[in-house]
KOLGUTI-340638 format. One record per residue (C-alpha): x, y, z; residue number from 1; residue in one letter. Coordinates in steps of 0.001 Angstrom, whole numbers, plus 500000, padded with zeros to 6 digits. Layout:
REM residues N
R        u        v        w     n   res
R        X        Y        Z   NUM     A
...
REM end
This chain:
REM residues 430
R        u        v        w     n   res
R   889186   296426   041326     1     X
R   891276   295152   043760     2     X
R   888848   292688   045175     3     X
R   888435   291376   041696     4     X
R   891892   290627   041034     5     X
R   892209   288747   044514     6     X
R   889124   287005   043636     7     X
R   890446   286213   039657     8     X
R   893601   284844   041198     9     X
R   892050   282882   043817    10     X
R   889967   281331   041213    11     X
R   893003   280760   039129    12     X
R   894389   279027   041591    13     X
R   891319   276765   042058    14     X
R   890906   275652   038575    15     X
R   894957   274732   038313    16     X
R   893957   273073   041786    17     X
R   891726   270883   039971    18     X
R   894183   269431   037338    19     X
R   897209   269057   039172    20     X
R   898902   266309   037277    21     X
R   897838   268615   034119    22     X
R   899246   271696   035771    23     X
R   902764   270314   036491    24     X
R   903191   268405   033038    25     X
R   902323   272178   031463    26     X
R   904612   273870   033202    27     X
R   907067   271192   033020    28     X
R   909280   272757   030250    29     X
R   909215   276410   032139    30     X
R   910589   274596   035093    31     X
R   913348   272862   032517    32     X
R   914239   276204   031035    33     X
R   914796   278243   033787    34     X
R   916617   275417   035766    35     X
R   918966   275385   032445    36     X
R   919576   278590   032791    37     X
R   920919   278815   036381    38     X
R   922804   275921   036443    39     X
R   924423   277279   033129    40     X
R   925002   280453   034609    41     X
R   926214   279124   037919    42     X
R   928977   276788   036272    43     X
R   930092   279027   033380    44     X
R   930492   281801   036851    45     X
R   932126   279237   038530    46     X
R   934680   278680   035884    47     X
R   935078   282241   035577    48     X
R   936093   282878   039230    49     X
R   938608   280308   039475    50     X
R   940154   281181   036312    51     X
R   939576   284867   038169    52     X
R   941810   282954   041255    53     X
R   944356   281369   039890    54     X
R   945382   284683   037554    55     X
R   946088   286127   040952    56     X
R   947549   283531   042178    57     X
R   950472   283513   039633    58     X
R   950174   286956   039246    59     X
R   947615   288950   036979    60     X
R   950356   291456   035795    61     X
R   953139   288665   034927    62     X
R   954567   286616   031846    63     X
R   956115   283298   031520    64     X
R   958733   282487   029215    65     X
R   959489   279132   029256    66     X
R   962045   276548   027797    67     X
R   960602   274152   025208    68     X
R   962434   270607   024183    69     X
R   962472   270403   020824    70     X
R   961277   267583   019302    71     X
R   962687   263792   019393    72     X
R   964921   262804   016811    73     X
R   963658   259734   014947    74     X
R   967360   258313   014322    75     X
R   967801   255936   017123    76     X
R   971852   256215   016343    77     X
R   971732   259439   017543    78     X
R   969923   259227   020888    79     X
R   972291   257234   022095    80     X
R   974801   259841   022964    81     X
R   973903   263434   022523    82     X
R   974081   266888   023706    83     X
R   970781   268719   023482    84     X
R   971427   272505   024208    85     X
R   968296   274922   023344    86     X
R   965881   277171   025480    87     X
R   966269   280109   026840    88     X
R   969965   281924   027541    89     X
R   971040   284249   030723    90     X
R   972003   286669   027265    91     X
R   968000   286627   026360    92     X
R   967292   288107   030416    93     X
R   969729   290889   029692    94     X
R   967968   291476   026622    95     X
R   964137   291679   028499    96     X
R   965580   293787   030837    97     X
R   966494   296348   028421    98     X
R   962576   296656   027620    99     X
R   960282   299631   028615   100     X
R   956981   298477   030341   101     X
R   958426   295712   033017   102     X
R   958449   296177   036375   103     X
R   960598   292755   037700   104     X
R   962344   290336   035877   105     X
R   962843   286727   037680   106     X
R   964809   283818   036546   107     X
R   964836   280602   037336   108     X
R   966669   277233   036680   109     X
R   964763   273739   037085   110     X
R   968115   271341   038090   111     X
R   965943   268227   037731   112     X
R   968449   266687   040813   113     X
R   967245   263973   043326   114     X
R   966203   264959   046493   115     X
R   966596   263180   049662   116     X
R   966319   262593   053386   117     X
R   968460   260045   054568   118     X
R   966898   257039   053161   119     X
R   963227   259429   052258   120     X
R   963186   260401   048542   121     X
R   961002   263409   047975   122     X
R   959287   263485   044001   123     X
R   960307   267163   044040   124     X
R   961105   270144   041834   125     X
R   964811   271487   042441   126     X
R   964806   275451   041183   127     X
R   967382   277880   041872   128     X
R   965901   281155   041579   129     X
R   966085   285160   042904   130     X
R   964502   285956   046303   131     X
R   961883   288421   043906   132     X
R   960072   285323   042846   133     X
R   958474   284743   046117   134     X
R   956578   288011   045974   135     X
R   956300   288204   042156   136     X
R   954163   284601   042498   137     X
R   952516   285446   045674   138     X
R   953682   282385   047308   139     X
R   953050   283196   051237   140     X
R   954976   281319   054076   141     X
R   953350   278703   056215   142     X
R   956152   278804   058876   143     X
R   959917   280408   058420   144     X
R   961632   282717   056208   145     X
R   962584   283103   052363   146     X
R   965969   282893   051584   147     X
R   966798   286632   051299   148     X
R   969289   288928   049113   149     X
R   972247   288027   051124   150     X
R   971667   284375   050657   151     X
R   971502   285059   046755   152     X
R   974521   286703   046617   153     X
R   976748   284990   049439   154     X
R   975120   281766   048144   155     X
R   974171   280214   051187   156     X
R   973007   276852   051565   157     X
R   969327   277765   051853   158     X
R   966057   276649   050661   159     X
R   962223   276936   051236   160     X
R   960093   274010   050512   161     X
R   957093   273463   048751   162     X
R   954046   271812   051330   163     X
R   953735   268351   049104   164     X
R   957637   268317   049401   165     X
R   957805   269435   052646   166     X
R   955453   266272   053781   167     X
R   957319   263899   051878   168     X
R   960536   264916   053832   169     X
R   959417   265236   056955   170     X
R   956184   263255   057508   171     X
R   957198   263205   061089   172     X
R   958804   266216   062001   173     X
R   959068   270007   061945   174     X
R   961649   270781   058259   175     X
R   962961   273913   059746   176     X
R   966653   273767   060494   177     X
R   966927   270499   058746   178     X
R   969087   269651   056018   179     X
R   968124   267771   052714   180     X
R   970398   266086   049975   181     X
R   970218   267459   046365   182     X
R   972038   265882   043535   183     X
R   972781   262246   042673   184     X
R   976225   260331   044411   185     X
R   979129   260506   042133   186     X
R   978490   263790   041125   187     X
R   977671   266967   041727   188     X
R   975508   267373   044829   189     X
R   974865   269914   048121   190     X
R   973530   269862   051295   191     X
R   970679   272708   051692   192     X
R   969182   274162   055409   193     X
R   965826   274082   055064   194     X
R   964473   277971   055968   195     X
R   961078   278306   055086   196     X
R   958230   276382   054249   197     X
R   955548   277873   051810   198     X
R   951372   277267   051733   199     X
R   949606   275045   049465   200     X
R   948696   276663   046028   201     X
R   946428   274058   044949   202     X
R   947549   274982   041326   203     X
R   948291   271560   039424   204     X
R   949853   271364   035632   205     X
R   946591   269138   034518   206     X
R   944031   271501   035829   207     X
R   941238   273068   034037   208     X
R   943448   275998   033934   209     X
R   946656   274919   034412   210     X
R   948304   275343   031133   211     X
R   950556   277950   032572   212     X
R   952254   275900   035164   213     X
R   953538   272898   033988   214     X
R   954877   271202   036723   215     X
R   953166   270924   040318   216     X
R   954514   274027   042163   217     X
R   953619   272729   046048   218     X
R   956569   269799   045119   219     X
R   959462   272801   044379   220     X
R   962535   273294   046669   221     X
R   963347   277018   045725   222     X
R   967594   277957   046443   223     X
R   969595   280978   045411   224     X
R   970091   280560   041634   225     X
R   974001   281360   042349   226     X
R   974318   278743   044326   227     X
R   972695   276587   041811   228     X
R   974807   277459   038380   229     X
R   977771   277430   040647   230     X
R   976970   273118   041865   231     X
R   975309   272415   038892   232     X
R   976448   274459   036319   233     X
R   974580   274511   032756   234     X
R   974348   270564   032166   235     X
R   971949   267914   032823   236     X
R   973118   264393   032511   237     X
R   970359   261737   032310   238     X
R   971722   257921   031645   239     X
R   968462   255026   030860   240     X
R   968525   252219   028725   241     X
R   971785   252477   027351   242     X
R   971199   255694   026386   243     X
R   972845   258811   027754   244     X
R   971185   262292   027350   245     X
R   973165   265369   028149   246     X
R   970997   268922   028269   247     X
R   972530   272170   027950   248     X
R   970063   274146   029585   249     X
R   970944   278043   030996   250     X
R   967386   279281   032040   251     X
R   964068   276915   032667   252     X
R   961607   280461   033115   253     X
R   962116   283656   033226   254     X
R   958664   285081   034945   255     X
R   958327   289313   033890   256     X
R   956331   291338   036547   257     X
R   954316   293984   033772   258     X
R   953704   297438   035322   259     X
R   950726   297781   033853   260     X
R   947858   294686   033814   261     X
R   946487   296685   030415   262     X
R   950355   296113   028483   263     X
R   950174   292103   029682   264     X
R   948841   290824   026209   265     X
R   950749   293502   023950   266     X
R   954371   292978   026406   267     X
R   953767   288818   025470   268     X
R   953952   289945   022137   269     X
R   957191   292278   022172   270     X
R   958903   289580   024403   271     X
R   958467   287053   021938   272     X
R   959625   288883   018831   273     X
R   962514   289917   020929   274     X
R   963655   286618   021912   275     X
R   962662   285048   018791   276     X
R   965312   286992   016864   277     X
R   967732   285292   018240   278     X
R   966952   281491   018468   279     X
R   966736   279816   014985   280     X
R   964688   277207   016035   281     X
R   961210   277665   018459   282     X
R   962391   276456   021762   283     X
R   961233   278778   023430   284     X
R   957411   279723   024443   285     X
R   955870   282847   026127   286     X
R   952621   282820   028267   287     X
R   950251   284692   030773   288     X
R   948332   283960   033342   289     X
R   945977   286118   031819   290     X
R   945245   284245   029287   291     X
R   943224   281593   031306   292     X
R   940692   284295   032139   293     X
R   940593   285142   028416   294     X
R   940235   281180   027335   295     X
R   937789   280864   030549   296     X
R   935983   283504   028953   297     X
R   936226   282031   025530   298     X
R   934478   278884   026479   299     X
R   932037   280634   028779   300     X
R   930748   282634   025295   301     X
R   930744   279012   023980   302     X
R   928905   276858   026872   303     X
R   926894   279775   027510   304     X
R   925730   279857   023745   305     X
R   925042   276339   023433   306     X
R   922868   276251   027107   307     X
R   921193   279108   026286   308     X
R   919875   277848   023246   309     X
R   918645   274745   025017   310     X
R   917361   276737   027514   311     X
R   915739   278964   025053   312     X
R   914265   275742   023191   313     X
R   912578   274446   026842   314     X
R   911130   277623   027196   315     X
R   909428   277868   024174   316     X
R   908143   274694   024015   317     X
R   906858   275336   028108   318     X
R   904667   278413   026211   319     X
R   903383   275980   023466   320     X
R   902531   274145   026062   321     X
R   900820   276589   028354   322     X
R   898827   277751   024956   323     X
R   897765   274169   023857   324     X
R   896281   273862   027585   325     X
R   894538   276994   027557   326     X
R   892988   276720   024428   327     X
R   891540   273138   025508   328     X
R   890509   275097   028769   329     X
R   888787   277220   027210   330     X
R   886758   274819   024743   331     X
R   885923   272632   027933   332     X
R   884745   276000   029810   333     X
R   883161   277243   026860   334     X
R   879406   277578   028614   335     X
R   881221   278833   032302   336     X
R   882380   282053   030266   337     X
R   878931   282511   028473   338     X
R   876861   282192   032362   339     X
R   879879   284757   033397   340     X
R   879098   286728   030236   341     X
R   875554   286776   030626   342     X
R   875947   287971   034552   343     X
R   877584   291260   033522   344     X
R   881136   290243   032845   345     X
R   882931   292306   030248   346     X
R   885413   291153   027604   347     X
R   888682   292289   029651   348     X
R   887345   290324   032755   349     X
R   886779   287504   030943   350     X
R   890949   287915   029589   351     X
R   892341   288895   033281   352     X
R   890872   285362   034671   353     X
R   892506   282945   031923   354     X
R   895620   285466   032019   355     X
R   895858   285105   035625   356     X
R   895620   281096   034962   357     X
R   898354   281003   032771   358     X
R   900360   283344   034818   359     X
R   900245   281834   037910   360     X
R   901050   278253   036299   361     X
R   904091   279922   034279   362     X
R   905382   281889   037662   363     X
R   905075   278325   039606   364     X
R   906966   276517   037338   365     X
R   909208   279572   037578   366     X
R   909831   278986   040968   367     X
R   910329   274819   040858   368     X
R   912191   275569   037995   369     X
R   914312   278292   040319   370     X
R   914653   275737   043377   371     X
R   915672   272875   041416   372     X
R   918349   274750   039526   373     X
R   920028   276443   042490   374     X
R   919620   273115   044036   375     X
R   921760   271370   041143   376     X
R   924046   273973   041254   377     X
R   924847   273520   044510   378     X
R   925104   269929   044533   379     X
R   927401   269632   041318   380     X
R   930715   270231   042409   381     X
R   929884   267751   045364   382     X
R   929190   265171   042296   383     X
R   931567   266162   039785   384     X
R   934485   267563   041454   385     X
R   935998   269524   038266   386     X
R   932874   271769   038038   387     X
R   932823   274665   040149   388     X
R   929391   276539   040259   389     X
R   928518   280110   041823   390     X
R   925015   280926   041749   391     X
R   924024   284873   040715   392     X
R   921113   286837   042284   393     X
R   920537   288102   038430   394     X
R   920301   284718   036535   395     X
R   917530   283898   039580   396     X
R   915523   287357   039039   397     X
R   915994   287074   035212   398     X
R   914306   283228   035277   399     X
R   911512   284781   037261   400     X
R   910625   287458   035178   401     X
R   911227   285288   032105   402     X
R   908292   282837   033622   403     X
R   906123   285400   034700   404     X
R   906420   286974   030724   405     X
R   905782   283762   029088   406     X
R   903174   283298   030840   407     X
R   901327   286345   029907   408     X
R   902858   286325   026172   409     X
R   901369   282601   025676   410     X
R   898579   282797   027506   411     X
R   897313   285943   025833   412     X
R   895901   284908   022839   413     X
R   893760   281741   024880   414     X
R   892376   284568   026729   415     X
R   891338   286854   024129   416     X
R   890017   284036   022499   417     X
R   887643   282767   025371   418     X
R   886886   286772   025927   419     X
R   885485   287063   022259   420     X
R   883327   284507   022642   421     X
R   879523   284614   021372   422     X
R   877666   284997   024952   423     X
R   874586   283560   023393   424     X
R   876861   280633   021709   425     X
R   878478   279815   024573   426     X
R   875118   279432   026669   427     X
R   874093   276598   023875   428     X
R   877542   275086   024136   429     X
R   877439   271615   025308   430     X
REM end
């Protein structure tokens, strides 16, 4: 039996041999179906795993509640000169920290000062902030030291830099033990020692996933929040066009460090209500970084949906395919299967040769169709530089043995066709 099966295939083989142009055109939607589904499963893993990243990143367990502007006043009159005080108050931290369920509470103050070297003016973020944030946002040191408790509280002139704001200061030199400018001449403004200088994050406000960071966090200068409040105080005074804009602003963030990953979602919820009961107007929003896993996954179900279907479609239309072929093979080889017959073949013989056939043409377009899509997949983000693609040992094995089973479920009815054939018939058949 064994023999038989090595000779079937080898025969297979041969007659596929024969029509190669045939052969690849049949199989061409197999290979288009099962490269769809790698590359589908590849980029919707990708996005997973950086969505997977950059929760860790800004911290898996933690919560951002954020200060919202609200909205512009139509009433030109009344942008000339006005005093815009909303978001959240050092009264609404007290509150949060009164809640069961957190672990660390972190505030911090976005000054929106100038910042500058000598005659180098840095695009940077100025936050004053608790020495818990480093850890709570797992922001590691490239060289240095954080500022530390007794900086908060003695409020020393300390601050650790951001790696875009650390180049744009010091293009030239080493920022530790340096001093920086931040505030604007005229008014209120302090001269910080630069301690520390912190890794690249790579996290960007218009990233894929971004939506929890809204500002780019490798341009922050990070300084004891005391020391901050006490310069800077509450106000921010912005003069353009003839305009002047004054913001009364206590807290930018406060980040919330959840003991449990399992209470994130439901602790968003209860700090919300509990800050919402006192602001009579939304300016105010609350977020996780958890959430871009859950939206990741969101669109994943959606992209994987949509592929699938296409995938699903090529795949089907590969069997048709396969069956339309086999059926003409086995009209043009109509009088080979009656001399076989008529030599002492049986009927399942007869089925195990054009069975083999359509196997062996399903499991090679399997296999292009496997090469080609790992292929893409690895070539895409090199293209396309948002995509991110990781290719899975199942989605390959799963393409295989959906090949292999098409070709048996299409090719099964061709050969139980050809085996039911009139021997006598098919020796007349011209």
């Amino acid at each position: 039996m064994f023999n038989f099966l090595i000779e079937t295939f080898l025969l297979g083989l041969k007659n596929l041999r024969l029509h190669k142009l045939r052969s690849l055109l049949t199989a061409l939607g197999i290979i288009l179906g099962v490269l769809a589904v790698i590359l589908m499963v590849a980029i919707g893993n990708g996005a997973k795993q950086a969505a997977m990243e950059q929760m860790e990143q800004l911290g898996a367990n933690n919560i951002v509640v954020r200060s919202v502007k609200p909205a512009e006043s139509n009433d030109a009159s009344q942008r000339t000169q006005r005093i815009l005080e909303y978001g959240i108050k050092r009264s609404d931290e007290l509150r949060l920290k009164t809640l069961s369920k957190i672990q660390t509470i972190v505030a911090l103050r976005d000054c929106e000062q100038k910042v500058v070297r000598g005659s180098i003016r840095a695009a940077a973020n100025t936050i004053g902030t608790t020495p818990e944030f480093f850890a709570m946002m797992n922001r590691a040191l490239e060289r240095g030291r954080y500022f530390t408790t007794i900086d908060y509280d003695e409020q020393q002139s300390v601050c650790v830099l951001g790696s875009i704001a650390a180049q744009q200061l010091f293009p030239y030199s080493d920022p530790l033990g340096q001093t920086i400018q931040v505030g604007t001449g005229g008014m209120a403004t302090i001269m910080l020692t630069v301690v520390g200088v912190l890794e690249p994050t790579g996290l960007r406000p218009d990233s894929a996933q971004g939506g929890i960071v809204n500002r780019n966090l490798d341009q922050d200068i990070y300084f004891p929040l005391t020391l901050a409040q006490d310069t800077f105080g509450d106000s921010i005074i912005r003069r353009q066009a003839g305009a002047m804009e004054r913001k009364q602003i206590e807290l930018t963030e406060i980040w919330i460090k959840c003991a449990d990953r399992n209470d994130v979602e439901e602790l968003s919820l209860i700090v919300e209500n509990t800050i919402n009961n006192t602001h009579p107007t939304v300016d105010f929003e609350v977020k996780a970084p958890i959430q871009i896993l859950r939206q990741a996954e969101k669109l994943n179900r959606t992209f994987n949906l949509v592929m699938g279907g296409t995938a699903a479609v090529s795949l089907l239309v590969g069997g048709i395919g396969i069956m339309n072929i086999m059926l003409a093979s086995v009209t043009e080889r109509t009088k080979e299967v009656g001399i076989r017959r008529a030599l002492g073949a049986k009927r399942r013989h007869i089925t195990l040769q054009f069975l083999i056939e359509t196997t062996v043409l399903s499991i090679c377009g399997g296999l292009i169709g496997i090469g080609l899509g790992v292929g893409a997949a690895k070539a895409l983000p090199a293209l396309v530089s948002d995509y991110r693609t990781s290719v899975t040992t199942w989605s390959v094995m799963l393409s295989f043995i959906i090949s292999a089973m098409i070709g048996i479920g299409f090719g099964l009815y061709p050969a139980i066709k050809a085996a039911r054939m009139n021997p006598i018939e098919a020796l007349r058949h011209e």
